[in-house]
C-alpha positions in Angstrom: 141.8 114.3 135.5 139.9 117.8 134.6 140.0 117.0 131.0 138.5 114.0 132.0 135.9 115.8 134.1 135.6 118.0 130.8 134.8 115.9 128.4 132.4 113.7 130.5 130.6 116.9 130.5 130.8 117.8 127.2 129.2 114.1 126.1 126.5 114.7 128.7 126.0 118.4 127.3 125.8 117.6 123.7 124.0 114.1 124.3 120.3 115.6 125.7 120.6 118.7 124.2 120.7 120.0 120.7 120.4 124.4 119.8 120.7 125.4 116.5 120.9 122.7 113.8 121.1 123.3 110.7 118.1 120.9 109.0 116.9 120.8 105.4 113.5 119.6 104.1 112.9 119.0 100.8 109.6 118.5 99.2 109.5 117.8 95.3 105.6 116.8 95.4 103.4 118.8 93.9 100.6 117.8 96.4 99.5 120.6 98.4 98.5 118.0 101.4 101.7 116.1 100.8 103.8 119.2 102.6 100.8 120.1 104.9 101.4 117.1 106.9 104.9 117.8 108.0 104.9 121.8 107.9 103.9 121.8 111.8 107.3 119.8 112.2 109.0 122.2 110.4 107.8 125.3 112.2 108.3 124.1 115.8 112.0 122.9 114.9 112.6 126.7 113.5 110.6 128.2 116.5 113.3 126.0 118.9 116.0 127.9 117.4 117.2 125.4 114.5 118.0 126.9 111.3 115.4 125.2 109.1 115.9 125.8 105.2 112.4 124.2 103.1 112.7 123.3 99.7 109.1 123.3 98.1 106.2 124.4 95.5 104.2 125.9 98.9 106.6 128.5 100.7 105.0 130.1 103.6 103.4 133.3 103.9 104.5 134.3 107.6 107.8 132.0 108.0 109.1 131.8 111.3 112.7 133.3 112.6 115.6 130.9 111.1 113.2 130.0 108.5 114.3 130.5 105.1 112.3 129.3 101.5 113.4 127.4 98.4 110.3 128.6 96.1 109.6 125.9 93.7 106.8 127.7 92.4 106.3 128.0 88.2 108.5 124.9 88.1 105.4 123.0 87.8 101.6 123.1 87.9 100.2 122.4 91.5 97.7 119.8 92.5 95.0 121.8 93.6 91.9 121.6 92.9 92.8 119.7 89.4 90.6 116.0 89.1 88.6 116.3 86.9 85.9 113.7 87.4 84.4 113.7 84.1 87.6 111.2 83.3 86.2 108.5 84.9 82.9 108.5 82.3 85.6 107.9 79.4 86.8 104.8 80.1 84.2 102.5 77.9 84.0 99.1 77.6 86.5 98.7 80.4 83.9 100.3 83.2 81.7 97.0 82.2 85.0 94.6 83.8 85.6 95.9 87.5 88.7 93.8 87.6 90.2 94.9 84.3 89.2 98.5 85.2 90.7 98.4 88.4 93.7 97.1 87.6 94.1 99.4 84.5 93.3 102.3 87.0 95.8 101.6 89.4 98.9 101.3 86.2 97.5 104.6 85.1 97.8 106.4 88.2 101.4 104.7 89.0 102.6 105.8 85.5 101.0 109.4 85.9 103.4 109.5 89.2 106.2 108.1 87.4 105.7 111.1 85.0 104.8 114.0 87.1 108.2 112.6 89.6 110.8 112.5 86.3 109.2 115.6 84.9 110.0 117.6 88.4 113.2 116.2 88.1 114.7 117.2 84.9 113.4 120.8 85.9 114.6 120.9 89.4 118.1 119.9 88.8 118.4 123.1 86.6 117.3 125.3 89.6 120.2 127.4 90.7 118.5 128.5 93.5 117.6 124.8 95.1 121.7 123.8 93.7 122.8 126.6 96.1 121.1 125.5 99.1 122.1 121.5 98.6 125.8 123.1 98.7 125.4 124.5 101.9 126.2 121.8 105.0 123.6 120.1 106.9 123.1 118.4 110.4 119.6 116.4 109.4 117.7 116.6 106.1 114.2 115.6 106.4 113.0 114.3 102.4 109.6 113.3 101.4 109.6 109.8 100.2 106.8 109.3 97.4 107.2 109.1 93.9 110.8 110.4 93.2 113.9 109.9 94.2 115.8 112.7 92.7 116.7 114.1 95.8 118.9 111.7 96.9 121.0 111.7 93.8 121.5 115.4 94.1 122.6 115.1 97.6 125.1 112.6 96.5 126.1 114.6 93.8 126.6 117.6 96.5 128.5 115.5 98.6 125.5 115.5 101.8 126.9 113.2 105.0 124.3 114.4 107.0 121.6 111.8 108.5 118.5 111.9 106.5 114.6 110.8 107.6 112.3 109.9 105.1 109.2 111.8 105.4 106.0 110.1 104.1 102.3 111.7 104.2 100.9 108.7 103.1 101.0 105.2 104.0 104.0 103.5 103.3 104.5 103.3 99.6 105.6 99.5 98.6 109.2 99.8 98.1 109.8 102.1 101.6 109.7 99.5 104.3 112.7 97.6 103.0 114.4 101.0 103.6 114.7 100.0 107.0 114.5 96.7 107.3 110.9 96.6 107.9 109.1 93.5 106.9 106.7 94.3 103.9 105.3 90.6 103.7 102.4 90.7 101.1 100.5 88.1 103.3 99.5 91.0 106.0 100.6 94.5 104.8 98.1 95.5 102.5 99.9 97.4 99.3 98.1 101.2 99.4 96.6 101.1 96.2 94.6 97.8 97.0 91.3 97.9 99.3 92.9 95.2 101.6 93.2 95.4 104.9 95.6 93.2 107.2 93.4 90.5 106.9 93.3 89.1 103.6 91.6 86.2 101.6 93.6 84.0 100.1 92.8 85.6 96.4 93.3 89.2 97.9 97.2 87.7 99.1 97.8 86.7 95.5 96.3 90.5 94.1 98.4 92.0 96.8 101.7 89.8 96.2 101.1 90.8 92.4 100.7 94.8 93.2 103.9 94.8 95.8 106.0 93.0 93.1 105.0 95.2 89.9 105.1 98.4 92.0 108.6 97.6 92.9 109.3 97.1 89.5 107.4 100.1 88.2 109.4 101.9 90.7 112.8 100.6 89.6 112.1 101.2 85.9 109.9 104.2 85.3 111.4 106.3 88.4 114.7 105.4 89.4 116.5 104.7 86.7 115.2 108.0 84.6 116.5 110.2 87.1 119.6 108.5 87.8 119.9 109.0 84.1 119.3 112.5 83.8 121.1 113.6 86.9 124.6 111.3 85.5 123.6 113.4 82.1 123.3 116.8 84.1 126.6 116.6 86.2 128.4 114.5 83.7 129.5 111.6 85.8 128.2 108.3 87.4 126.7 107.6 90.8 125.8 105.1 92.7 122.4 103.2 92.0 119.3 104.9 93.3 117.5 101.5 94.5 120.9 101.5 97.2 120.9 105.4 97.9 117.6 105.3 99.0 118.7 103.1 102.0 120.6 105.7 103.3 118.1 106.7 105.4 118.4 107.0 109.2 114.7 107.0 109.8 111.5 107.8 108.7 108.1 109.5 109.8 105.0 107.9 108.2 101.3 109.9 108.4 99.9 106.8 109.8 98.6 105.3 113.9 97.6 101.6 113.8 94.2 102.6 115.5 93.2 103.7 112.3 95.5 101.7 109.9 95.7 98.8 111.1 99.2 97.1 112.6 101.8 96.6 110.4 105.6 95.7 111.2 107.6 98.4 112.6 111.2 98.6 113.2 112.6 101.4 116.0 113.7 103.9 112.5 109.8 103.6 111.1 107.6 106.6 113.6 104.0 106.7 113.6 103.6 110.0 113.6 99.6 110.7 112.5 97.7 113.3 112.8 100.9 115.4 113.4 99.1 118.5 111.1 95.8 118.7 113.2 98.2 120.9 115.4 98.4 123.8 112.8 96.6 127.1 113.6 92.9 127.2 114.5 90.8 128.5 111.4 87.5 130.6 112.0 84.0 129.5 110.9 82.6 131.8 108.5 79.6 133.5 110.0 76.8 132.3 107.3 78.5 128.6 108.1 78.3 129.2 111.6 74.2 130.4 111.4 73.8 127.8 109.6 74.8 124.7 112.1 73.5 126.3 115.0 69.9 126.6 113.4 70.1 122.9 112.4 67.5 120.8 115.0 68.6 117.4 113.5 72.5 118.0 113.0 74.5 118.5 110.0 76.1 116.4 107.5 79.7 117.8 106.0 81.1 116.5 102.2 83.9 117.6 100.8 86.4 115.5 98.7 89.5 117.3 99.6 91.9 119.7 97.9 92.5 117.8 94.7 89.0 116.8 93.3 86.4 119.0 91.7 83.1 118.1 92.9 82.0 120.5 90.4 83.1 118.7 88.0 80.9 116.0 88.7 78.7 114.5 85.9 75.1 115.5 85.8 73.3 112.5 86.0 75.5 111.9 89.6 75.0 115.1 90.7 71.0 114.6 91.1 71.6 111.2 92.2 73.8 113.0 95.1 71.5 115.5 95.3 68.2 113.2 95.4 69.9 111.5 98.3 71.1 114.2 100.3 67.6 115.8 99.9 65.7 113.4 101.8 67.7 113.8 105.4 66.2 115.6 107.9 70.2 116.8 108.8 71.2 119.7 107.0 74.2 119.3 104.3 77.0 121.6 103.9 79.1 120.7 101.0 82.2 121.3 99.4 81.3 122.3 95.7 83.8 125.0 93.9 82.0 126.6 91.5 79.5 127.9 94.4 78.9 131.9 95.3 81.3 133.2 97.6 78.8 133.1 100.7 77.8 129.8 99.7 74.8 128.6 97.6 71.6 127.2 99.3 69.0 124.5 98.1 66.7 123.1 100.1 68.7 121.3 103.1 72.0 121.8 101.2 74.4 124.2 101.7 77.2 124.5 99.0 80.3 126.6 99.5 83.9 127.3 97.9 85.7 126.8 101.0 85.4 125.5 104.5 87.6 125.2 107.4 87.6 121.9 107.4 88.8 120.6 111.0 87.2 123.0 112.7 83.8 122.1 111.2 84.4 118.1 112.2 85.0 119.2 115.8 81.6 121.0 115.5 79.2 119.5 117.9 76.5 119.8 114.9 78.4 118.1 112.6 77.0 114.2 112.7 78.8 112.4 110.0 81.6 113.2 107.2 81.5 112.2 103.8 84.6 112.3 102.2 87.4 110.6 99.2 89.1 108.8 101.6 92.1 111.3 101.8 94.8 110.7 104.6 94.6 113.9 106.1 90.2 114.5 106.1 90.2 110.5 107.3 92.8 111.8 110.2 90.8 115.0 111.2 87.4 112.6 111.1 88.7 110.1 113.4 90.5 112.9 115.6 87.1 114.6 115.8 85.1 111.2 116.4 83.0 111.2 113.4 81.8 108.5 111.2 82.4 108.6 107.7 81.1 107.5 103.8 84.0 106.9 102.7 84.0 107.3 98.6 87.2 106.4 97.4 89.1 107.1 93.9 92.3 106.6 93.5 96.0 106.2 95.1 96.2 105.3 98.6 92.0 106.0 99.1 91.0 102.4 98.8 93.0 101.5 101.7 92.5 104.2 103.8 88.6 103.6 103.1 89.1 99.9 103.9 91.1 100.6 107.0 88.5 102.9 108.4 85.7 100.4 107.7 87.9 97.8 109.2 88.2 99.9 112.6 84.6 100.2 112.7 83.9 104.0 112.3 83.4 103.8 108.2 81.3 103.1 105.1 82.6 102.7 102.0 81.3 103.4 98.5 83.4 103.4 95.7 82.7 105.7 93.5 82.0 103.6 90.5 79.4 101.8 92.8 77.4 105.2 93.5 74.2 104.9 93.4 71.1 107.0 95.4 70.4 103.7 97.1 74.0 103.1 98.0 74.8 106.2 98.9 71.2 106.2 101.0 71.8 103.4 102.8 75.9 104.2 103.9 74.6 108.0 105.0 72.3 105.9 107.1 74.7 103.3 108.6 77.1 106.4 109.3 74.3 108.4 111.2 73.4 105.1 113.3 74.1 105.2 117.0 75.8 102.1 116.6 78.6 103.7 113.9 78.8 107.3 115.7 79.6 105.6 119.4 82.0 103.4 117.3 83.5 106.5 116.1 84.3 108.3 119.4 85.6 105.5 120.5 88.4 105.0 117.7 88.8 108.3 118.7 90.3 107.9 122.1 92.2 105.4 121.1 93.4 107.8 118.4 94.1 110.3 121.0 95.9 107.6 124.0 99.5 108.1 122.8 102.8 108.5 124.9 103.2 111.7 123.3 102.0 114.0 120.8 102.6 113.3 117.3 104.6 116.4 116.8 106.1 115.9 119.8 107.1 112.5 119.4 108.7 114.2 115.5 110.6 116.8 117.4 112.2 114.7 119.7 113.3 111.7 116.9 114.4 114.5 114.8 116.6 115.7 117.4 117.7 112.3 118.2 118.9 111.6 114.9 120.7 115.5 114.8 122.5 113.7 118.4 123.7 110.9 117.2 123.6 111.0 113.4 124.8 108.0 112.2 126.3 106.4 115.3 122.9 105.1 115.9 121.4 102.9 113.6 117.3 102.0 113.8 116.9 99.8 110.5 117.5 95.8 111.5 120.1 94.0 109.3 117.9 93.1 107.3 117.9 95.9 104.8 121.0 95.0 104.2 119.9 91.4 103.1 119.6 90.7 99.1 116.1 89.1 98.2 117.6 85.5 98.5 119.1 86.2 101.8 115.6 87.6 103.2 113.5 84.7 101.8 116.0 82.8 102.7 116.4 80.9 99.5 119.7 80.3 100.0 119.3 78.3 103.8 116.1 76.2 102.3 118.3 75.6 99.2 121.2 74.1 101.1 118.6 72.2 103.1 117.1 70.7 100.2 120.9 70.0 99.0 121.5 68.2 101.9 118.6 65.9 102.2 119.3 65.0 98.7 122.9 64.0 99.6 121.6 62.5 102.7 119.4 60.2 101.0 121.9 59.0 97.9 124.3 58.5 101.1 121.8 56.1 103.0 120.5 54.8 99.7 124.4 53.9 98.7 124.9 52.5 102.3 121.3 50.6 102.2 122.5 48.7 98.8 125.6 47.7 100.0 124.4 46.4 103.2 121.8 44.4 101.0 124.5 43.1 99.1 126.3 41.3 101.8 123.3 39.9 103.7 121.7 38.4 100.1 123.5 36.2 98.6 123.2 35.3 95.2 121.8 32.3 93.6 124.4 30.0 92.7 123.8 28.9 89.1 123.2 25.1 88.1 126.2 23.4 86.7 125.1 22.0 82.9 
């Protein structure tokens, strides 16, 4: 009977209650904002007393207790600060064909990912000090899901049985949903290079039917299978195929909330968990930023495109067009530009600087409207903060986060091959209107109306998943489904099988009841 009592207790114990895991996190992006997103997550789990080890190219400059680094740094260049925008005036004849561009655009940034994921690869499975820590035993390991899958072949190689959750900054990348057993059906879940939203044309279902298949594929081919082949070269033995170790997963976090993304299919393993990095520490206002908004009478307009592109780079010609258009609001303009003077350079209504705190500035009461690339993490802190954006997107997922936000009523969008002073003009305008700035606050609160806190709601899955590891499953059967079995090719083939016999049957039974009810002719004697 006690050890009954005992182990009732025990279960009950260890059931609610987890103290000291052992979690991994392991971030082979290059993308400063990639990491940004989830390092919150990582820093409260190590401040709850887990053991958190982080594998990445950004280690931290004040870690937390039980918070140890797996510097990635010199393996690779980092994508900061980086775009050059001048490579968009060298495309020629092809920036006469928007289609042709478009889609050339989209297969060149795929296969730059393709590249930049291998390259990382063949260098990382080298690292001693990053092979030491995949030796070590694990209770979760929390992976970024985006353009390589290395990962997962060293933690086969390594032996890992620990649960792992997929970890993506972005929204869902084409070939992550199945993961799970989430429904991906081209017809309503826009692909996140395209500028669809949920609701699609019938043209826009073929383009997006055409992406989700040749992503897969480019996936398959240019990813997976080069670094299964260098890690079976490396160790000097087979392992199982990538496209099936990536369904290993137990769960995964995705940077997205459907009151700015839209709704899209979600299984009980696939967490919204957006806006979890608005929770990081407060940054101050620089004082000559600071003087600056407060002496503004109309308000102030903030542009920045992010971390990765140079706005300094920007060719001439659409740098006075910016300029030209900027110039004639009666808001003041603080923007973004890298090359500028360490307290900032000012012309006119514009105020350029080298660096702004960006979140803080959006929650500035001064600061009327936001135009930005169309980044996941600025379009999360303008919608957080209530303010309308133009939206100028580029590349990768930027389209569809543009889109989305335009879709949700708080957004403008101007791609930037489309820039023009009157374009530009007339979105600043829209943005500004009282009409796109209540539209904006509103999306906000619905932002903002969640049972929990993003990070909250992170913690406690992540603990869940430490719980009950494997015992609990949250993908639906269907990830286990080959393509067939999920289209269900195989069901409407037997069906069309069996209509087919159906018919020759009543056909066959049809003639012969003929037969004995018509008699034939009888033929004349001679």
């Amino acid at each position: 009977m006690c050890a009954v009592i005992i182990k009732c207790f025990t279960i009950f114990i260890f059931s609610g209650y987890v103290q000291g895991a052992r979690i991994l996190g392991l971030f082979p992006h290059t993308g400063k904002s990639h990491q940004m997103v989830f390092e919150p997550l990582l820093r409260k789990l190590a401040e709850k007393g887990h053991h958190v080890t982080v594998a990445s190219f950004f280690p931290l400059k004040n870690p937390p207790a039980n918070y140890v680094d797996v510097s990635f740094e010199g393996v690779a260049d980092v994508r900061l600060d980086n775009f050059d925008l001048d490579w968009y005036e060298n495309l020629g004849v092809i920036n006469y064909v928007p289609k042709i561009r478009d889609t050339l655009m989209v297969m060149g940034y795929l296969n730059e990912l393709a590249a930049i994921g291998v390259n990382i690869c063949s260098k990382l499975i080298n690292l001693p000090s990053l092979n030491e820590a995949l030796k070590k035993e694990y209770d979760v390991v929390l992976m970024e899901n985006f353009n390589s899958d290395c990962m997962f072949g060293l933690l086969n190689v390594y032996g890992n049985k620990a649960p792992i959750i997929g970890l993506s900054s972005c929204i869902l990348m084409p070939w992550s949903a199945e993961r799970l057993g989430a429904s991906d059906n081209p017809s309503h879940v826009p692909v996140g290079t395209t500028p669809f939203t949920t609701t699609m044309t019938f043209l826009q279902r073929m383009e997006n039917t055409f992406w989700r298949i040749y992503a897969k594929l480019w996936f398959r081919y240019s990813v997976l299978n080069e670094e299964q082949a260098l890690i079976e070269k490396k160790f000097g033995r087979q392992i199982p195929d990538f496209a099936n170790l990536g369904r290993n997963i137990s769960m995964m976090f995705v940077n997205t909330y459907h009151a700015l993304n839209g709704v899209t299919p979600l299984v009980p393993g696939l967490v919204e968990v957006g806006g979890m990095h608005l929770t990081k520490n407060k940054q101050d206002i620089p004082p000559y930023i600071e003087k600056f908004l407060n002496e503004s009478e109309h308000g102030v307009v903030l542009f920045s495109f992010g971390s990765l592109i140079r706005t300094a780079t920007l060719p001439k010609y659409k740098e006075e067009m910016i300029v030209n258009s900027l110039s004639k609001l009666k808001q003041r303009v603080i923007w973004k530009y890298e090359d500028s003077a360490e307290q900032g350079n000012l012309t006119g209504n514009i105020l350029r600087v080298r660096w702004l705190p960006q979140y803080e500035l959006l929650q500035h009461n001064k600061i009327h409207a936001f135009i930005a690339h169309g980044g996941l993490l600025g379009m999360t802190e303008a919608v957080s903060a209530g303010k309308p954006m133009v939206v100028v997107p580029f590349f990768g997922d930027q389209p569809a986060n543009g889109a989305a936000a335009a879709a949700a009523g708080f957004a403008k969008v101007v791609p930037y091959y489309d820039l023009s002073e009157e374009a530009l003009d007339d979105a600043i305008q829209t943005v500004l209107s009282a009409e796109m700035r209540m539209n904006a606050r509103r999306v906000s609160k619905m932002w903002k109306d969640r049972e929990s806190s993003p990070l909250d709601t992170a913690v406690f899955w992540t603990e869940r998943v430490i719980r009950w590891g494997h015992a609990a499953p949250l993908h639906t059967a269907a990830r286990e489904l080959a393509f067939y079995e999920l289209a269900l090719l195989d069901v409407a083939a037997a069906y069309i099988l069996a209509i087919i016999i159906i018919h020759i049957i009543l056909w066959f039974l049809l003639s012969k009841i003929i037969h004995l009810f018509v008699k034939e002719p009888k033929q004349k004697l001679h």
